[in-house]
N, CA, C and O atoms as a MOPAC input file, in Angstrom:
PM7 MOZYME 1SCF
protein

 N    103.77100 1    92.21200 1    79.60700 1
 C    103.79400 1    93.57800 1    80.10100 1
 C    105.08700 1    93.83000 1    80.86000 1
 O    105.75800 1    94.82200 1    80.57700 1
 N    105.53900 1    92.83400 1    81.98000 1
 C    106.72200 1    93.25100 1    82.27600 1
 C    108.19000 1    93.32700 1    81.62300 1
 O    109.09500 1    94.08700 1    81.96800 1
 N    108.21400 1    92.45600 1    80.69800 1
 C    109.35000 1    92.76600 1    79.73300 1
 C    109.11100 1    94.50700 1    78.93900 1
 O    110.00600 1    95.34200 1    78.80100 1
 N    107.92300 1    94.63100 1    78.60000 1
 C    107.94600 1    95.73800 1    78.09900 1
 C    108.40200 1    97.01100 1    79.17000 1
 O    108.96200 1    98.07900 1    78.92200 1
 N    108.10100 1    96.65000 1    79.97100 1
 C    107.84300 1    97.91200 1    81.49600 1
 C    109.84400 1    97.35900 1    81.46300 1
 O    110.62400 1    98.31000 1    81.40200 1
 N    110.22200 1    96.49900 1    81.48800 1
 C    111.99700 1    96.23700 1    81.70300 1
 C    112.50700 1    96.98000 1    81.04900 1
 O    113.30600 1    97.81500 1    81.47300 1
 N    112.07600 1    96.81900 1    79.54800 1
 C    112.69100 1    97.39100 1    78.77800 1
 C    113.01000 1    99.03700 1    78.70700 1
 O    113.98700 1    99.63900 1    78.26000 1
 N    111.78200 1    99.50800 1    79.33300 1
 C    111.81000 1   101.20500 1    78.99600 1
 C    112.21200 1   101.67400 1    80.47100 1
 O    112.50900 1   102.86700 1    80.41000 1
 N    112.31200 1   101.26700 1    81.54800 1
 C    112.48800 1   101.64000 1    82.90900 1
 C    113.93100 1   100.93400 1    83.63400 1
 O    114.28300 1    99.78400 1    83.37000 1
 N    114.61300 1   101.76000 1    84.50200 1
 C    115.73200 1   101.16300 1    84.85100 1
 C    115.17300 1    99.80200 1    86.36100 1
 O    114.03600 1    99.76700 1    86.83200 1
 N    116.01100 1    99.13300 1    86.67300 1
 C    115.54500 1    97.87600 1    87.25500 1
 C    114.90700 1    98.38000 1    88.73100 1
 O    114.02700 1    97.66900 1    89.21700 1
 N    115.37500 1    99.71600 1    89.52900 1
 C    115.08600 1    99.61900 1    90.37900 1
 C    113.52100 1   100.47500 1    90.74300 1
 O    112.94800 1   100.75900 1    91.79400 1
 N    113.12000 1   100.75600 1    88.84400 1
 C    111.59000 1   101.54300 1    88.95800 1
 C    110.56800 1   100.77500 1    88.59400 1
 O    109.48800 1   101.35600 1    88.70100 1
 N    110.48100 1    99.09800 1    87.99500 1
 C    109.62100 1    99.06100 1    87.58500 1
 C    109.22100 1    98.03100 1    88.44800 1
 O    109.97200 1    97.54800 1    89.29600 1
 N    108.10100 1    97.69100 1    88.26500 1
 C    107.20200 1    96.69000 1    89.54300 1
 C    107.20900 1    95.92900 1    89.59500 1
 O    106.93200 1    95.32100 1    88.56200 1
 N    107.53300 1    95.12800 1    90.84400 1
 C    107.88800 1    93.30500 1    90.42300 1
 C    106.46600 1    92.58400 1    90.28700 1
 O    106.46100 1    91.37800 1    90.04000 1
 N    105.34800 1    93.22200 1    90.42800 1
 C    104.02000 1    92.32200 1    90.25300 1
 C    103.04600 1    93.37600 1    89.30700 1
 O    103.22400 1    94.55900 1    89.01700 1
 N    102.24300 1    92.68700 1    89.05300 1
 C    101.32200 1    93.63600 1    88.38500 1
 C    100.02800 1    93.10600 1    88.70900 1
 O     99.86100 1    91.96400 1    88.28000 1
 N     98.89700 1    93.68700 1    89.44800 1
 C     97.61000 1    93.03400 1    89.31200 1
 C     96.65200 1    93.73600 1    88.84600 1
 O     96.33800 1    94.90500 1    89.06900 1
 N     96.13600 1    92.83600 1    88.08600 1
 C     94.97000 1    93.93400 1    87.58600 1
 C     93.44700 1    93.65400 1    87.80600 1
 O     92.99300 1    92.53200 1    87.58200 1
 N     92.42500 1    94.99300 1    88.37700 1
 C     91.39500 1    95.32000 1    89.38500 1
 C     90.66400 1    95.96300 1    88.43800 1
 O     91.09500 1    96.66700 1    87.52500 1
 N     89.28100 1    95.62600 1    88.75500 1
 C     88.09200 1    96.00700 1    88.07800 1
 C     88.20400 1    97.75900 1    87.97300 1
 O     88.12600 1    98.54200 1    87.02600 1
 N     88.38700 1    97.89700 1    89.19600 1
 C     88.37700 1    99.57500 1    89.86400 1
 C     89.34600 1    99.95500 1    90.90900 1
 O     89.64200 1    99.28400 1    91.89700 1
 N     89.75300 1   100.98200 1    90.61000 1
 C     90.41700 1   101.49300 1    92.05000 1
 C     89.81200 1   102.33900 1    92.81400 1
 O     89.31100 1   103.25300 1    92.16000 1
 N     89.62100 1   102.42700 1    94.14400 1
 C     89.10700 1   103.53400 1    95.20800 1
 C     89.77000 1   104.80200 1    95.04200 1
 O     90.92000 1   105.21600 1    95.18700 1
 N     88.52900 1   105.33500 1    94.64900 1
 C     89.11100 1   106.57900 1    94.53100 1
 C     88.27200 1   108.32900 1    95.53600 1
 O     87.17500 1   107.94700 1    95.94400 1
 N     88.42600 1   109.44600 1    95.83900 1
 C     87.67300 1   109.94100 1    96.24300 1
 C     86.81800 1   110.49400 1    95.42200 1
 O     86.84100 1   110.40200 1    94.19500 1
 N     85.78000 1   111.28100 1    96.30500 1
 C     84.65700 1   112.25100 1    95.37700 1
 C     85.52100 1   112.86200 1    94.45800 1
 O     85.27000 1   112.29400 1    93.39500 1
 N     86.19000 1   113.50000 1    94.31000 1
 C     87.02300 1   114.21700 1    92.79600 1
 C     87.45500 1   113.31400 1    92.28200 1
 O     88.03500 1   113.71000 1    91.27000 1
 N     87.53400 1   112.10900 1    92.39600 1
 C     88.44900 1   111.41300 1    91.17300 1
 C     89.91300 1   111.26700 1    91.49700 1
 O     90.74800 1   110.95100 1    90.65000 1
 N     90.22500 1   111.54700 1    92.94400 1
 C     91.80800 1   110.70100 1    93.04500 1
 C     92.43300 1   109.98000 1    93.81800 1
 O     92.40300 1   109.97300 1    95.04900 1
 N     93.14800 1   109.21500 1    92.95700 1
 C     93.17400 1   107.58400 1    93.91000 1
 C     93.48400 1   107.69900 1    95.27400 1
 O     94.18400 1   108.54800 1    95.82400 1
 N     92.86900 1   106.72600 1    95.76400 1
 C     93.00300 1   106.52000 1    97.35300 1
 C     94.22400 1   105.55900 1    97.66500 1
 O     94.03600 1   104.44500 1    98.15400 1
 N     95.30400 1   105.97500 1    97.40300 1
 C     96.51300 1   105.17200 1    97.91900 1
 C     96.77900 1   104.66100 1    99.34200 1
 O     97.78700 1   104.03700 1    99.67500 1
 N     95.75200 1   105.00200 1   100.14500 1
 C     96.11400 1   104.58300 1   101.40600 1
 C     95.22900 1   103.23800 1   101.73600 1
 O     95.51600 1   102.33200 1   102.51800 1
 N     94.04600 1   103.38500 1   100.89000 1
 C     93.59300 1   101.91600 1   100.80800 1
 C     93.94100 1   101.09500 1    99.58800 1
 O     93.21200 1   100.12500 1    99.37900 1
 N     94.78300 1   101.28800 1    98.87400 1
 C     95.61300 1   100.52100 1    98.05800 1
 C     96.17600 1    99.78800 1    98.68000 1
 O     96.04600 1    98.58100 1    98.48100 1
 N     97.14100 1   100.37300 1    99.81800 1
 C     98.21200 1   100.12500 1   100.97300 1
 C     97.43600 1    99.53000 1   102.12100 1
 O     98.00900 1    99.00500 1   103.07600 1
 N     96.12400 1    99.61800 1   102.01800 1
 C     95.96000 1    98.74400 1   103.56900 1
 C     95.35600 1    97.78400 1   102.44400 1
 O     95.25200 1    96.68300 1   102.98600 1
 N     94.96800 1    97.71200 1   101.29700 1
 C     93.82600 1    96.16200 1   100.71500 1
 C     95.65500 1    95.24000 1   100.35700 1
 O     95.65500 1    94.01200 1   100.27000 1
 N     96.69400 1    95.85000 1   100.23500 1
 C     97.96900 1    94.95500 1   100.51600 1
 C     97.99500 1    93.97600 1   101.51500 1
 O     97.69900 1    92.80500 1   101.75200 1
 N     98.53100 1    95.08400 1   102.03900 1
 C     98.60500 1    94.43600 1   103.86500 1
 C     98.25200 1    93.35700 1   104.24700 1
 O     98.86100 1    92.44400 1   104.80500 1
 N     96.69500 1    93.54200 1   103.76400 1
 C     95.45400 1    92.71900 1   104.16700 1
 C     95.59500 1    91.36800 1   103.28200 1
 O     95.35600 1    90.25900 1   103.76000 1
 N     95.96100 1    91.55300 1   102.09600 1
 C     96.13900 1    90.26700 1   100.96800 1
 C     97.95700 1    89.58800 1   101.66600 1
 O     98.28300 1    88.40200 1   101.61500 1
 N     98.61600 1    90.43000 1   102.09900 1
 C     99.93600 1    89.73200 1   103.15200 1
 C     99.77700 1    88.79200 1   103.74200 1
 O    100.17000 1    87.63100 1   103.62600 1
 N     98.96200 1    89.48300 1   104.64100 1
 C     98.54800 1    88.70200 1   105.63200 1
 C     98.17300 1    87.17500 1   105.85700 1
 O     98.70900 1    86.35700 1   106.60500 1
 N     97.03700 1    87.02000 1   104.94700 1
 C     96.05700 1    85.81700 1   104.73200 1
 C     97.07800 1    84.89500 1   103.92200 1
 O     96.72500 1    83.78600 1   103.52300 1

């Protein structure tokens, strides 16, 4: 996946990790909760 993501994106857009999650948090309408994206990080930093 990341060679493909290299290939079509210039170096400083594409993501140096990729993980992939059952589900993402999202709200009652359906849109992602980026701020607990950003704290379940943090939190995986940390430890």
């Amino acid at each position: 996946i990341q060679g493909l993501v290299r290939e079509r994106m210039s170096a400083h857009a594409y993501p140096r990790e990729i993980e992939f999650v059952d589900a993402l948090p999202k709200t009652p309408s359906g849109k992602i909760q980026r701020f607990m994206l950003r704290k379940q990080a943090e939190e995986e930093a940390k430890s």
